[in-house]
C-alpha positions in Angstrom: 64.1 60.5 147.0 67.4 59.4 147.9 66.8 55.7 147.5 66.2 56.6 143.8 69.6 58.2 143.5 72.7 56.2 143.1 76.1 57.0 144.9 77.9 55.2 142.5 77.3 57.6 139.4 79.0 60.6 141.5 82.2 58.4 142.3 85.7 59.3 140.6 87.8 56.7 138.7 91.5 57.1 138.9 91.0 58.4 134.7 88.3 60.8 135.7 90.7 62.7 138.4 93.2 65.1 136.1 96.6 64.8 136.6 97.9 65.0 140.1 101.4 64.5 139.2 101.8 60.8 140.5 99.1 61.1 142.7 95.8 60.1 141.4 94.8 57.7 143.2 95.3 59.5 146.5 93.3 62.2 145.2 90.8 59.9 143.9 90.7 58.1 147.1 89.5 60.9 149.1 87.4 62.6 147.4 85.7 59.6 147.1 85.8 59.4 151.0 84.1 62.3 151.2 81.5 61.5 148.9 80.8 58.8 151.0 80.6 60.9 154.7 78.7 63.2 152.3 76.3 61.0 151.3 75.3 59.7 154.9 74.6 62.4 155.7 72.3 64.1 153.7 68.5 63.9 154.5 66.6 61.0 152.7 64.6 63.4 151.0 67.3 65.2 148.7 66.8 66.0 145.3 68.7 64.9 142.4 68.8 68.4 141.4 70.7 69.0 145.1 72.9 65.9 144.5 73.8 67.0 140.9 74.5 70.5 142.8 76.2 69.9 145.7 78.5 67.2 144.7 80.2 68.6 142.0 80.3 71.8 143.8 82.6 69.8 146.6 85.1 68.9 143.5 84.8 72.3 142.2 86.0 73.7 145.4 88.7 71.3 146.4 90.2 70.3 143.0 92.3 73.8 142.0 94.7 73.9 144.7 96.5 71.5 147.0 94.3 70.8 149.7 93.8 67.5 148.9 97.6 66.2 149.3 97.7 68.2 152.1 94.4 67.6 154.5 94.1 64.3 156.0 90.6 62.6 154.8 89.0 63.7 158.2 89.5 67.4 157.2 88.3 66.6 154.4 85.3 65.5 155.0 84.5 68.2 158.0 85.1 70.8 155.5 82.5 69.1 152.8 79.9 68.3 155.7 80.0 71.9 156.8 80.1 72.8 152.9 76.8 70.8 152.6 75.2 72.1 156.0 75.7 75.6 154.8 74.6 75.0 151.2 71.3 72.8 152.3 70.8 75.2 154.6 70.9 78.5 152.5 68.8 76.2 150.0 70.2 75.3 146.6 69.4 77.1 143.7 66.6 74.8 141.8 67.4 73.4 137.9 65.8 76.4 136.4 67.7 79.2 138.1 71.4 77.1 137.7 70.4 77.0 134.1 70.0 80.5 133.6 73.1 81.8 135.4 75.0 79.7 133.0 
């Protein structure tokens, strides 16, 4: 099911990121890197329901402190494969149960 999903729709623009104080684009830039390693990474059979789990999950983790000035990119992107191991893993909550816990 992965072929049918589209990388591209996850991906941050420099206007989507917040303010980083001056440093948008760096932010924008890795996270987008990791999106990326992400991406390679999971198995061809993912959901969209996974995707539209697990990605934003990744930005929700990393975006409230300042991990992302501070990591380089490789970090990065061993902390969100290992993030995405653990989650697949432990098996993502399905539509229906996210939707209720909200």
């Amino acid at each position: 099911m992965k072929d049918s999903i589209s990388l591209h729709d996850y991906l941050f623009d420099v206007a989507d990121i917040g303010d980083w104080e001056g440093d948008e684009e760096l932010v924008t830039d890795k996270v987008n890197s990791v999106y990326h390693a992400v991406w390679q990474t999971l198995p061809d059979d993912v959901s969209v329901e996974q995707v539209d789990y697990l990605l934003p999950a990744i930005w929700d983790q990393l975006r409230g402190g300042t991990v992302l000035l501070e990591a380089d990119e490789d970090e990065l992107i061993d902390w969100a494969l290992a993030f995405v191991r653990q989650q697949l893993d432990e098996g993502i909550p399905d539509a229906d149960t996210i939707d209720e816990e909200e």
